[in-house]
N, C-alpha and C positions, 0 to 999 in steps of 0.2 A: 750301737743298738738300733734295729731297723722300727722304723714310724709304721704305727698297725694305725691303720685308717675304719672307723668303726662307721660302716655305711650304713649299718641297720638303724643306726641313728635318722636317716632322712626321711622314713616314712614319717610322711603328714597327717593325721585326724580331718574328714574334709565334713561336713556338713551342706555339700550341694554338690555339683559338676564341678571337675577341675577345667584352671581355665582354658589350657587346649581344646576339649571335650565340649567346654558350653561353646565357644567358638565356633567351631564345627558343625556346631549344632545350631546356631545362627547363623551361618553358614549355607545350611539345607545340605548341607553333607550326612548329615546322621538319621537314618531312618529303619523303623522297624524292623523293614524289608533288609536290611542289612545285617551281617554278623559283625562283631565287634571284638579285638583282644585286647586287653591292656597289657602289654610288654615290661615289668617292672611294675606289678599293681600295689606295691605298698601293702596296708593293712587290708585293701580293696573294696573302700569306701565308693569310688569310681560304678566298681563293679555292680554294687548294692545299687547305687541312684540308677544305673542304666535298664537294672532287670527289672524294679519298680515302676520303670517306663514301658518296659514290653520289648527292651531289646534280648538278643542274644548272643552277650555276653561274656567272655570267660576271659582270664587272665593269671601271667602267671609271676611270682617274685621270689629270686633268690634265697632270702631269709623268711616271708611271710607265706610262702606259696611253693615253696622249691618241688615238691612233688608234682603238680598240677603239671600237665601236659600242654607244650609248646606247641600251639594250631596253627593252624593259617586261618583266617577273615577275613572277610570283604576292606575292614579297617583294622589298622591295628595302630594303638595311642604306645608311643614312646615317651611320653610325659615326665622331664624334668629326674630322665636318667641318665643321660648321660655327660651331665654336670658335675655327678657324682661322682664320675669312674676317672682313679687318677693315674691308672695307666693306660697312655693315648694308643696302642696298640688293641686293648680290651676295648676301649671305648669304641675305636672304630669298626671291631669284631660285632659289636652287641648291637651297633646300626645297624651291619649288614644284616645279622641275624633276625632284627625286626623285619626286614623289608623284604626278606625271602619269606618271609609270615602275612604278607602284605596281598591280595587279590587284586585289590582297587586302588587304595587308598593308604599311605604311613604319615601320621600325623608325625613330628619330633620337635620338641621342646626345649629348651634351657635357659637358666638364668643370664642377664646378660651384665654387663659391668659394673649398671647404675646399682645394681644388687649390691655390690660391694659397700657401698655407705649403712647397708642393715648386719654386714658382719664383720666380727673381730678374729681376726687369728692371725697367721704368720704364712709369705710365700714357702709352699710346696711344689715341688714340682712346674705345669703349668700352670697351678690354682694356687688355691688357701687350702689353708691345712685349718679349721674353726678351733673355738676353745672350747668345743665338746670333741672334737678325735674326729669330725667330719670332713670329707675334702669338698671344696666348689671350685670346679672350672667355671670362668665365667666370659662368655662369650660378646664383641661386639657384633651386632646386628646379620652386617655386612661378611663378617669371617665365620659365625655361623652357617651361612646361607651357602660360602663358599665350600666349608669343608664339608656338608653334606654331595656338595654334588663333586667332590672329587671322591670321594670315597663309595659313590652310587652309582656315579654316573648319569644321574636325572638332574636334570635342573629345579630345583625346588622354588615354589611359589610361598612366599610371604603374607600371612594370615594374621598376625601381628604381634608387635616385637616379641620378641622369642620364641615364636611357633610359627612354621612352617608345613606347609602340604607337599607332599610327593605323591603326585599321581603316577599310576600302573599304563593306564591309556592315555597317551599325546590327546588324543578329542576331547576324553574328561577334563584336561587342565585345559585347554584352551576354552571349553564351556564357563571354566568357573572363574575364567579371566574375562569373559565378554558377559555375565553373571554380574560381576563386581563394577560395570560400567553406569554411573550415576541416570536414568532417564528422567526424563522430563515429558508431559504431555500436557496439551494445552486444554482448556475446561470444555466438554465437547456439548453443542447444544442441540436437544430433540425435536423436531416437529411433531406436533400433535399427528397419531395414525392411531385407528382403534387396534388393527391388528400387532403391531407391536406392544402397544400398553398391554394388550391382554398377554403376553408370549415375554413377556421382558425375561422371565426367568429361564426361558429355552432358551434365547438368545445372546446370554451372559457371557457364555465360556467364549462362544467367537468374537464377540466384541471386544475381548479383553485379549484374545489371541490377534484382533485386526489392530489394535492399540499398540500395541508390546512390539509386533515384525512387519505391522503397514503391509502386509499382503494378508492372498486369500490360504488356509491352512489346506497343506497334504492332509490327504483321511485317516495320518496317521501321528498326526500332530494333536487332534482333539482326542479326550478323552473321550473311549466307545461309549458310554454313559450317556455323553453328552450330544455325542455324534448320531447317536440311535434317536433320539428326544429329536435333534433339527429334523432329521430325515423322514419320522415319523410326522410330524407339525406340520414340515415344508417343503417336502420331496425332497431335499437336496439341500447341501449348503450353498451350492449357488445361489437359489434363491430365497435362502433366506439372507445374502450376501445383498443381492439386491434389494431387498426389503430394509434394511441398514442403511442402505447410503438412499435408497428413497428418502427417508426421515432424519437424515442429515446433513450438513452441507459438504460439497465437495472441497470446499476450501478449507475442513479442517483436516478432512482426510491427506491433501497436499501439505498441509505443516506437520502430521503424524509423520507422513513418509520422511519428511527433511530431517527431521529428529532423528531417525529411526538411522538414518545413512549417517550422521553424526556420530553416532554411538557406537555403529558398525565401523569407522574410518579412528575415532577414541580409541576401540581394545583393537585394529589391526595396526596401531599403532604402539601400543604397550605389548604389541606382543613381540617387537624387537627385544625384546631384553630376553635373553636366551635365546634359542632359534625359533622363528616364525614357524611356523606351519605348514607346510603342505596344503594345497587345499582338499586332498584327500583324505587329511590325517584330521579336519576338521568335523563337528559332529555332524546328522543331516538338515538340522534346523538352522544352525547357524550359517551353513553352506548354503542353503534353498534364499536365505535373506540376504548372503552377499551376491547372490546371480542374482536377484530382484531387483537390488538397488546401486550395482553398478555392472558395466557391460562385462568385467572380468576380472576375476580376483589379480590380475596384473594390474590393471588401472586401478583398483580398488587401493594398493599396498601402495602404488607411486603417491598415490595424494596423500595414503597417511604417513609416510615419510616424508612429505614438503610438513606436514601439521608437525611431526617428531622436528625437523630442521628448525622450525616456527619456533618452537618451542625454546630452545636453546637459542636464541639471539635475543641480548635483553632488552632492544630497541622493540622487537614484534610484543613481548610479552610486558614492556613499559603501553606499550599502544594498547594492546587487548585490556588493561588491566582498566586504562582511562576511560576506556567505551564499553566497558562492561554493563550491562542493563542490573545489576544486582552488587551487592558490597559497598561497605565504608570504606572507602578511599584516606587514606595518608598520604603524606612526603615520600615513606618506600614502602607502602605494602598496601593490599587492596583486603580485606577482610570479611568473612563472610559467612552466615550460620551454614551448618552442612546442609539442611534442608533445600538449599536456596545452590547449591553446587551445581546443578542438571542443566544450571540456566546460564550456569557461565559461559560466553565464548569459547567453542571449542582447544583453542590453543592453549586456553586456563587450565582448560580439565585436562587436558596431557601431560601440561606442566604438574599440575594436582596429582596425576594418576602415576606419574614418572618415580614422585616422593612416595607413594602406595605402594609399587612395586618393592621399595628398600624395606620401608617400614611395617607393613599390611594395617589392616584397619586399626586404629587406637581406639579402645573401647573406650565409651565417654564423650569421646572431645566431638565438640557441639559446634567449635567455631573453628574455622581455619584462617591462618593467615600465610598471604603468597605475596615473598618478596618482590621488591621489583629493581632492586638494587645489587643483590646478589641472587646463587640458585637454591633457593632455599624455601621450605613450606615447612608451618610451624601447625600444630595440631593440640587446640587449646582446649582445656575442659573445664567448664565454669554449669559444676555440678547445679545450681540453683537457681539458670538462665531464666526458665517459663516461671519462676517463683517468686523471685524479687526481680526487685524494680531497677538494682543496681549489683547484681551480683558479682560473686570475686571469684578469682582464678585457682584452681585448686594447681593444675599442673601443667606442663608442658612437654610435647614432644618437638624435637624438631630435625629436619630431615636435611640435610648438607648435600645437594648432587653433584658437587664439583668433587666432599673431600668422601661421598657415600656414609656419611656417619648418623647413623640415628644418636640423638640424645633426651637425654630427661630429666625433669625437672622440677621440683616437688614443692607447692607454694600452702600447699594446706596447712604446716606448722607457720608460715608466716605472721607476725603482728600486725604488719602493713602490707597484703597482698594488693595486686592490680584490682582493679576495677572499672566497670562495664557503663557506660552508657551512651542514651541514643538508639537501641536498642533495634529500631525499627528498621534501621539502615542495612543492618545484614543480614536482613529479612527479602522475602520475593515480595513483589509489588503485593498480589494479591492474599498474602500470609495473612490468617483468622485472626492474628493479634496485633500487626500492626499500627492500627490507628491506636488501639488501648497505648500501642507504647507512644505514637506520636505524639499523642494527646500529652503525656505526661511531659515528655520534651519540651512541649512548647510552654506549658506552665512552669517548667523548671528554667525556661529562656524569659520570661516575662520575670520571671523571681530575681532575675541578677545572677542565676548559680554556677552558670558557664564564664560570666566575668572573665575569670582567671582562670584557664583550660589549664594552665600548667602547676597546678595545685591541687586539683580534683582525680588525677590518673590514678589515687592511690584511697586506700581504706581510709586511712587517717585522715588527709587532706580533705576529703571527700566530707569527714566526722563534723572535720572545724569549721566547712563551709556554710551546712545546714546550721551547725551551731549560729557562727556568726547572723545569719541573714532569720534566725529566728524562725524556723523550719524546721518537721521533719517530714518523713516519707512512708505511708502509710496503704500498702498495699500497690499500687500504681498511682496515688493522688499525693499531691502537696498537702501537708497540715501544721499550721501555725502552731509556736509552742505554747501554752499558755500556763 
């Protein structure tokens, strides 16, 4: 008797964006100015949050939507359909058929394996067959990633675990790969000028366009808005260019640019992974900054291929990790809140960016940890960091570049999860909170409470220490029991 697989079963009830969709849409991929289809929209919950935004919208689903008419959009969300389909023939059918629906942009989604600890059924085919009649293919990270681009032929970019981008335009995806590269700038300081005080507000858009690419913008880089307002003010953005570095020092605009070439030599480095670019297939912004800041996107690629070599010898990335200006340092792993990533030694952030490319962003995780022992980046999230004084680990991703395996790891039902502190250490020197956490540190080192480091790593341990020493911890302060 043949197995009827009852898929109408998979539509979801959502109460917000799904999480392709909000991705996307933290992202800066998703914009009014855009059309939108959901490909499999379910009940079309999706659909309802998007048009409440002022998108335009439409979608269409076999069993909830089967009449609705199959468009083409700017974007179109394949969202956690093709998990569903348990013949690999149809499923690869119903890819293509998104992505000839596709303008710009095919978001595609699926559950990946760590999903398998939330269901019960029996192997089907490539998947489970659940104990309501539903099927789940369930995909590693890495063989997701792959069988889209053998069945599309586009290399798909990693967004995070289990949702991937297919860009329409080579220059779109190389923008949203040099997009996703961590900056850093350093605190810039004004001199007193009446005419700038008075004009600050005209001179915003450029100063954050000279910040962001350390040169002067094409007239077709500033917003006309904004570009009419200098011109009108200043004759010219030239001089209102010069009136900026009048009232600044030259020496920060020199560390601006170093950054800036940094960042640029980071994503022409991560952009080996799939095929590099052309420099013609590049957008014109990010083209105009690499003739800026090196003689030739030839010399450009050689150096970020010595930083990609760098990266991979574990003696360069034991050395970078020692002299890193930022991170709590161990035996094998350098530690570090995300905020504080921009500041890494650049060979850190390749190595960083190298486990980004497998995994894409993991929404949440607040600290990163980068081995230095093996290739591996671990992506920790300790929901309650900016809250408590000593907070615990709810989960982990972690990223293998030797065996390419994302994994996951679930510590929120824990009794005795990890625990945090020091807090200050994986902070940048200059972070708003740092002393609050110093401060607490060194009260907790004067108390005896570090004593016994290898007791306190855990919730528990941690319980019986205050107990013992007749403490507890009351916002960021020590307080006696009484």
């Amino acid at each position: 008797m043949a197995t009827t697989v009852a898929r109408h079963r998979t539509a979801m009830t959502r109460t917000a964006l799904s999480r392709p969709l909000a991705t996307a849409f933290a992202d800066n991929l998703l914009a009014t100015s855009k059309s939108v289809f959901d490909y499999g929209c379910g009940r079309g919950d999706d659909l309802r949050h998007l048009q409440s935004l002022g998108f335009d919208a439409q979608g269409w689903d076999p069993v909830h939507r089967p009449r609705a008419e199959r468009r083409p959009a700017d974007i179109v969300n394949l969202g956690y359909v093709v998990n569903v389909i348990e013949d690999p023939q149809e499923r690869a059918a119903t890819l293509r058929a998104a992505w000839e629906l596709a303008r710009e942009l095919l978001i595609v989604s699926a559950r990946l394996v760590w999903d398998a600890r939330q269901l019960n059924g029996r192997p089907y085919g490539d998947g489970i067959l659940t104990r309501t009649g539903t099927f789940q293919k369930l995909f590693e990270q890495n063989e997701l990633a792959t069988w889209i681009e053998h069945i599309l032929g586009v290399h798909p970019l990693a967004a995070a675990p289990g949702i991937f981008y297919v860009f329409r335009d080579p220059a779109d995806a190389q923008q949203f790969l040099a997009n996703r590269v961590y900056t850093y700038r350093p605190r810039i300081t004004v001199n007193a000028h009446e005419v700038y005080e008075a004009r600050q507000d005209v001179l915003a858009p450029l100063i954050n366009f000279l910040n962001a690419h350390a040169r002067t913008p094409h007239p077709d880089e500033l917003d006309a808005e904004a570009l009419d307002a200098i011109k009108q003010v200043f004759g010219s953005v030239g001089r209102a260019h010069r009136l900026i570095r009048q009232v600044t020092d030259d020496e920060y605009w020199e560390k601006v640019a170093i950054h800036r070439q940094a960042e640029l030599l980071i994503y022409i480095a991560l952009s080996r992974f799939g095929r590099r670019p052309r420099f013609n297939e590049l957008g014109p912004t990010l083209a105009r900054d690499i003739r800026t800041h090196f003689r030739t996107y030839q010399d450009a690629c050689l150096k970020a291929d010595r930083l990609l070599v760098a990266c991979g010898d574990p003696a360069m990335i034991l050395v970078s990790a020692r002299s890193s200006p930022v991170g709590k340092q161990t035996p094998s792993s350098l530690y570090v809140h995300r905020s504080a990533l921009p500041e890494l030694p650049p060979v850190l952030q390749v190595y960083e960016g190298c486990a980004r490319v497998l995994s894409g962003t993991v929404e949440h995780a607040n600290l990163i940890k980068l081995s230095v022992v093996e290739p591996q980046v671990s992506y920790l999230t300790y929901p309650r960091f900016d809250r408590e004084a000593h907070p615990t680990l709810a989960s982990a991703v972690t990223v293998n570049l030797r065996k390419l395996t994302v994994e996951w790891r679930d510590y929120s039902r824990s009794e005795n999860p990890p625990i945090l502190h020091r807090k200050e250490e994986f902070l940048s020197r200059d972070h708003p909170r740092r002393e609050l956490y110093s401060k607490l540190t060194r009260s907790e080192i004067r108390a005896g409470l570090y004593n016994h480091p290898e007791q306190i790593g855990t919730l528990r341990g941690w319980e019986q220490t205050l107990a013992s020493a007749g403490v507890y911890i009351q916002g960021h302060r020590i307080r006696p029991i009484t």
